[in-house]
N, C-alpha and C positions, 0 to 999 in steps of 0.2 A: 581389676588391679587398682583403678583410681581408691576404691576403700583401703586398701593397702600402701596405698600412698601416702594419703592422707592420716594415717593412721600413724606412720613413720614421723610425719612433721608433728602429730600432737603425741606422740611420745616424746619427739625431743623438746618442745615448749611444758610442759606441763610432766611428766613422771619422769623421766632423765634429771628435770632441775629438782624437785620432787627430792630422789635420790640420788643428789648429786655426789656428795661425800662416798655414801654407798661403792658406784660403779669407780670412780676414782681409786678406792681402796681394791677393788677388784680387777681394777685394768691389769694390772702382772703377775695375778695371783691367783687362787681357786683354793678353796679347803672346804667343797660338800661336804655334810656328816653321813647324807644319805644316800644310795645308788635308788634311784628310783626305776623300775622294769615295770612299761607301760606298753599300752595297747597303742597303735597308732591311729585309730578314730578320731576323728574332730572332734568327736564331742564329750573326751577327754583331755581338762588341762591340769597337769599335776601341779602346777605351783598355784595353782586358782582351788582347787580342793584342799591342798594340803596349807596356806595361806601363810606361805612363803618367798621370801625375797631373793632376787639373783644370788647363785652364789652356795644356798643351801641344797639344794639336789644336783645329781649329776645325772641325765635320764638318756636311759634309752627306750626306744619306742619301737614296737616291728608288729606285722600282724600276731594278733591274738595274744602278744605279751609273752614269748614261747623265750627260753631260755635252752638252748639244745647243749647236750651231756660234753663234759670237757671230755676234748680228745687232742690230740698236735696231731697239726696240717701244715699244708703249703698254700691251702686255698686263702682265698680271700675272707675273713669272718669277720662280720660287721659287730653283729652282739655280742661274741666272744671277747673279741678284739677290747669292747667298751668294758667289762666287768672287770678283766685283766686290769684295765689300767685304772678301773674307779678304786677296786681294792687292795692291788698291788703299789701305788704311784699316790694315789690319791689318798688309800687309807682310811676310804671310808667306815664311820662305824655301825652303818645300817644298811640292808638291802631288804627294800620292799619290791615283794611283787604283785601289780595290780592288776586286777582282770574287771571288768566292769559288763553289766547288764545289754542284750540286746548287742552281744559280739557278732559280728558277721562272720569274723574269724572260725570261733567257738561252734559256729551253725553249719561251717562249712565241715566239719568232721565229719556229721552224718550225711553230707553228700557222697556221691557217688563220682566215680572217676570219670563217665561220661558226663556228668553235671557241671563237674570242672577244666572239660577241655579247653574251654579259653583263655583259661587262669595258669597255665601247666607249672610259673616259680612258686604261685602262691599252695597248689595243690602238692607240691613238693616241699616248700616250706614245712606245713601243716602235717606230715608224714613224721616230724620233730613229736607229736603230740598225737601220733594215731591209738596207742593204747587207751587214750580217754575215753575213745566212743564205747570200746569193751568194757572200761570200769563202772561208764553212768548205764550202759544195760541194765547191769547186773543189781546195780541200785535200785531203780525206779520200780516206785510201788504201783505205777500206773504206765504201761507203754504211751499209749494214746494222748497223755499229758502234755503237750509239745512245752507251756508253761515251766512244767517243773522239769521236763528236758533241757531246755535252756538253760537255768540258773544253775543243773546243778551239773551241766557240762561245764559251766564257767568258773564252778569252782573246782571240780576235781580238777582243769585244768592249772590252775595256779598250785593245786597240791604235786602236780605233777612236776611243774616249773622249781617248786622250791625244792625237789628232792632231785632234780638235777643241778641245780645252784653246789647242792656236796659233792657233786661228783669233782668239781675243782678243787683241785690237793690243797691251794693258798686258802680256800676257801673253809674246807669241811676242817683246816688248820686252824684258823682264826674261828670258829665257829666255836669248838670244841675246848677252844681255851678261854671262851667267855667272853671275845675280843672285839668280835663283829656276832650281830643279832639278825636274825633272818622274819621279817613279814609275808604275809597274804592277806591281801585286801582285795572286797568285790565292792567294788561303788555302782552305787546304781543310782543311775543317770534323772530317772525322773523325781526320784525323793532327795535327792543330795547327801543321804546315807552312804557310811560306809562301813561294811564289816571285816572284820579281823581276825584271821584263823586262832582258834586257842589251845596248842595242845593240851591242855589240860584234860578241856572239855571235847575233843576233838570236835568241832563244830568252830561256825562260823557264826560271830555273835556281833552284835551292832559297839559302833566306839562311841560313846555317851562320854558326853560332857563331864559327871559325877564322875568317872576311871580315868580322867587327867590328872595329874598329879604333879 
């Protein structure tokens, strides 16, 4: 905790004064352009990837980056609850969803239900996303590959995220009218790359500096 301490007092000596004006301008107000839908790993920071200032995303984070299909409840819904009001209230005009390299989430699909009895919310969470283990079977041009099982659990997963992103009527609303723009990004952790679903191409192609515009 003391790094955490510590880390509070040179925030506010040096980056708070830094961006004084900044947080000032944002003490009673908020207008992301972006919903960001992130994995909750440490060793993903979206405003440090995407090299962005307070203010510009709105994130939410939960294992594996899983977005479950709109339905009305009386339960409790934490990620529902956030989307609701990034795109309803907030108005945002972006929702990315990222998935990233070396997911433990993404790894726990092909486990097994005794493998996850000591996890039982998180193996429950991930049941949000259990048709993925059946998509990447079907895919893989080598079983035995655990490598390209990985990566390419990690992105059907976000293709699966983003097609439950429309099952939200405000959503698949604003979608359809050009209003709000839907992303998939897979960052990977050790090269600092990131890629970007294209339907066009239906693949996932690296974001290069030259397609900034």
């Amino acid at each position: 905790m003391d790094k955490l301490f510590k880390g509070i007092m040179q925030f506010r000596k040096e980056d708070y004064q830094k961006h004084k004006d900044l947080f000032e301008k944002l003490g009673r107000a908020q207008h992301p352009h972006t919903l960001f839908i992130g994995c909750s790993d440490s060793r993903v920071s979206p405003s440090l990837i995407t090299n962005t200032d307070p203010g510009e995303l709105f994130i939410v984070r939960n294992v594996a980056n899983i977005v479950p299909p709109y339905r009305k409840t009386e339960e409790y819904v934490s990620t529902t609850a956030a989307i609701e009001y990034a795109v309803k209230v907030l108005k945002v005009e972006n929702i990315v969803v990222c998935g990233h390299s070396n997911c433990g989430g993404c790894a726990a699909l092909h486990m097994t239900a005794e493998q996850l009895v000591d996890i039982p919310h998180v193996r429950r969470w991930l049941e949000v996303s259990k048709e993925v283990k059946g998509r990447v079977d079907r895919l893989l041009t080598n079983p035995d590959d655990l490598h390209e099982r990985e990566w390419l659990t990690e992105q059907v997963n976000i293709l699966v995220q983003m097609r439950n992103l429309l099952t939200f009527p405000y959503i698949k609303e604003r979608y359809e009218e050009g209003t709000l723009k839907i992303f998939g990004w897979h960052y990977i952790i050790e090269t600092g790359e990131v890629y970007n679903f294209s339907d066009e191409k239906g693949e996932f192609e690296p974001i290069a500096a030259a397609k900034v515009k």
